[in-house]
C-alpha positions as CSV (number, residue, x, y, z in Angstrom):
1,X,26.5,41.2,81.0
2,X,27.9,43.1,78.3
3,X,29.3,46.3,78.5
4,X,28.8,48.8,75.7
5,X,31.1,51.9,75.0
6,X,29.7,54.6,73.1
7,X,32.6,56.8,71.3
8,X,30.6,58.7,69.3
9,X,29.9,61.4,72.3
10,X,33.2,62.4,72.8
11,X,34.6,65.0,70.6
12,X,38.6,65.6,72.1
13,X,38.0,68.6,74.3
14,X,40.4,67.1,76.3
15,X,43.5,68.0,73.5
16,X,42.1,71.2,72.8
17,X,42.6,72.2,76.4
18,X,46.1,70.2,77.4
19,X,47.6,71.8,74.0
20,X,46.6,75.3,74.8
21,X,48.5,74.8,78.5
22,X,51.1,73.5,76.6
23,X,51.2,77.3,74.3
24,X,50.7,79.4,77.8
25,X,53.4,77.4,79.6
26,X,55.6,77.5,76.9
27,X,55.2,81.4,76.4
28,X,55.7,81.3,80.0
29,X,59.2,79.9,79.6
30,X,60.3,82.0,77.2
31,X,59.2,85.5,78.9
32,X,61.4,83.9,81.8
33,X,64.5,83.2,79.5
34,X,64.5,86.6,78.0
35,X,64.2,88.3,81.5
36,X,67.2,86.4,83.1
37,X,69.5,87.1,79.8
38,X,68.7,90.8,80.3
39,X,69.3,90.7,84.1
40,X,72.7,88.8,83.3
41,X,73.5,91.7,81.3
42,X,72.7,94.3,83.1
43,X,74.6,92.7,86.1
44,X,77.6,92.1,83.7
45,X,77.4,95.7,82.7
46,X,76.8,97.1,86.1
47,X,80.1,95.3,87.3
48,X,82.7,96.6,84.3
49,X,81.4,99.6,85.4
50,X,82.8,98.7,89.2
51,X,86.0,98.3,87.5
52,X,86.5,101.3,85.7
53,X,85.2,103.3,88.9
54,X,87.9,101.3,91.2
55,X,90.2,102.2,88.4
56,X,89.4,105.7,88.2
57,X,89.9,106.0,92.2
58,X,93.2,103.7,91.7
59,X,94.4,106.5,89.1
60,X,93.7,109.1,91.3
61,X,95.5,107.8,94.2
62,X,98.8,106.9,92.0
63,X,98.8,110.5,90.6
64,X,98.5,112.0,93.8
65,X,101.0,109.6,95.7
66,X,104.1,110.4,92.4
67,X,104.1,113.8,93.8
68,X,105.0,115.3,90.1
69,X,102.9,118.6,90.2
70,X,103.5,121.2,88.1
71,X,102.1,124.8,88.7
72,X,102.6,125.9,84.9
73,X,101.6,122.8,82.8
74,X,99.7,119.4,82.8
75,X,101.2,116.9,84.1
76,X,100.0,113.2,82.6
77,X,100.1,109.8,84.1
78,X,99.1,106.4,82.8
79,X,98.5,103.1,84.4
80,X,97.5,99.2,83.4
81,X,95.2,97.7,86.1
82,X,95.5,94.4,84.7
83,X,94.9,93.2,81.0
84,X,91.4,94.9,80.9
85,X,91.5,97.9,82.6
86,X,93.8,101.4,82.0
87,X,93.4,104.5,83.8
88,X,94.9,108.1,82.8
89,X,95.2,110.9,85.1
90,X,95.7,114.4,84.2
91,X,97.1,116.9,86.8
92,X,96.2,120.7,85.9
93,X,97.2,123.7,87.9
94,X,93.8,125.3,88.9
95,X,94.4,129.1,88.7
96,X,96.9,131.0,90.2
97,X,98.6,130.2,93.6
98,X,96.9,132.1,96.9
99,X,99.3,133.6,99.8
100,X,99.0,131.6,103.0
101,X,98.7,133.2,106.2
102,X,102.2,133.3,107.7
103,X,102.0,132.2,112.1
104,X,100.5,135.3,112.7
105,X,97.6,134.4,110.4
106,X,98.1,137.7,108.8
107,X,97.2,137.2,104.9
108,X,101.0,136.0,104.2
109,X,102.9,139.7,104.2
110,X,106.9,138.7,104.1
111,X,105.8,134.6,104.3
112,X,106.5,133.8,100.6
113,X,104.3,130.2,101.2
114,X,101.8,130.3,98.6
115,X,98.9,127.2,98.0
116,X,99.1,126.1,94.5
117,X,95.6,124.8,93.9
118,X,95.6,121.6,91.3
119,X,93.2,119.5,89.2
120,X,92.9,115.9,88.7
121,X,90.7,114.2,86.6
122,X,91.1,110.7,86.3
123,X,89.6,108.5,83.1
124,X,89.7,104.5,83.5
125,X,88.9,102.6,80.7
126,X,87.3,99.0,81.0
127,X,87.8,96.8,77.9
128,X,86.9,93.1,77.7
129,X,88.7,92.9,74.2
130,X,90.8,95.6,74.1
131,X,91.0,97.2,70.9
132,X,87.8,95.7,69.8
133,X,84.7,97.4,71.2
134,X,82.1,95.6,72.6
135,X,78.7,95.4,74.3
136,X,80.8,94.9,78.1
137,X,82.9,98.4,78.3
138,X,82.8,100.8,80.3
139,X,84.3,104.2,81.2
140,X,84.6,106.4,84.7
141,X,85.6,109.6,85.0
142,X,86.7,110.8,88.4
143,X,87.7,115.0,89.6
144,X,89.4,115.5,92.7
145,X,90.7,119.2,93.4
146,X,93.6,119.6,95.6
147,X,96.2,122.3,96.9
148,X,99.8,121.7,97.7
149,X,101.5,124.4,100.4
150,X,105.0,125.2,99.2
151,X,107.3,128.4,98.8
152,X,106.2,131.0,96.1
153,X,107.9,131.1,93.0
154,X,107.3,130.2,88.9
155,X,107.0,126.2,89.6
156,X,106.4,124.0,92.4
């Protein structure tokens, strides 16, 4: 018996198909790679942002706990985190003082304790190469309004 094999019927369909998988799943890939750079971006991003909102709070809390108001100017303070991260906080008197209701809750006739009313805005800075902007800072500005009780008179 003799077996005969005829090649002349077949005509490679069977490339054709296996190298056009080959382009999808290789498109495929690559789609995938460019999503999970830009997620590992925005994640990166998302996080120096963290740290100049933790920074912001953190320069809030130092300004309020140095006690240094002033009820006729600004008062300025300035703090390193760490290497990457600087916070300034600006105290402002907010208006003039208001007359606090002596222990008859009258509206403060003869009590001479007054509320001076304050600003604070605090601005953190994140920098990954400080000095050298890049594609990971961040900023965060924080407000917090406060009033400290004391006796009346030009400064606090």
């Amino acid at each position: 018996m003799t077996m005969q094999t005829n090649f002349r019927k077949q005509s490679g369909a069977a490339l054709i198909v296996g190298l056009l998988l080959l382009v999808v799943i290789t498109v495929l890939a690559i789609s995938g790679m460019s999503t999970a750079t830009t997620e590992l971006a925005m994640a990166r991003n998302d996080q120096n942002y963290e740290n100049a909102f933790q920074a912001a709070e953190t320069g809030l809390e130092a300004a309020l706990a140095q006690g240094q108001f002033n009820s006729l100017g600004a008062v300025t303070v300035t703090q390193y985190i760490n290497s990457y991260d600087k916070v300034t906080a600006d105290i402002q008197p907010d208006g003039d003082p208001t007359i606090v209701p002596d222990r008859a809750f009258s509206l403060g006739v003869g009590s001479g304790i007054v509320a001076y009313h304050f600003l604070t805005t605090a601005t953190a800075v994140s920098e990954r190469s400080p000095g050298t902007p890049t594609d990971r800072d961040s900023n965060a500005v924080h407000t917090q309004a406060f009033y400290v009780v004391g006796p009346q008179g030009p400064t606090l």
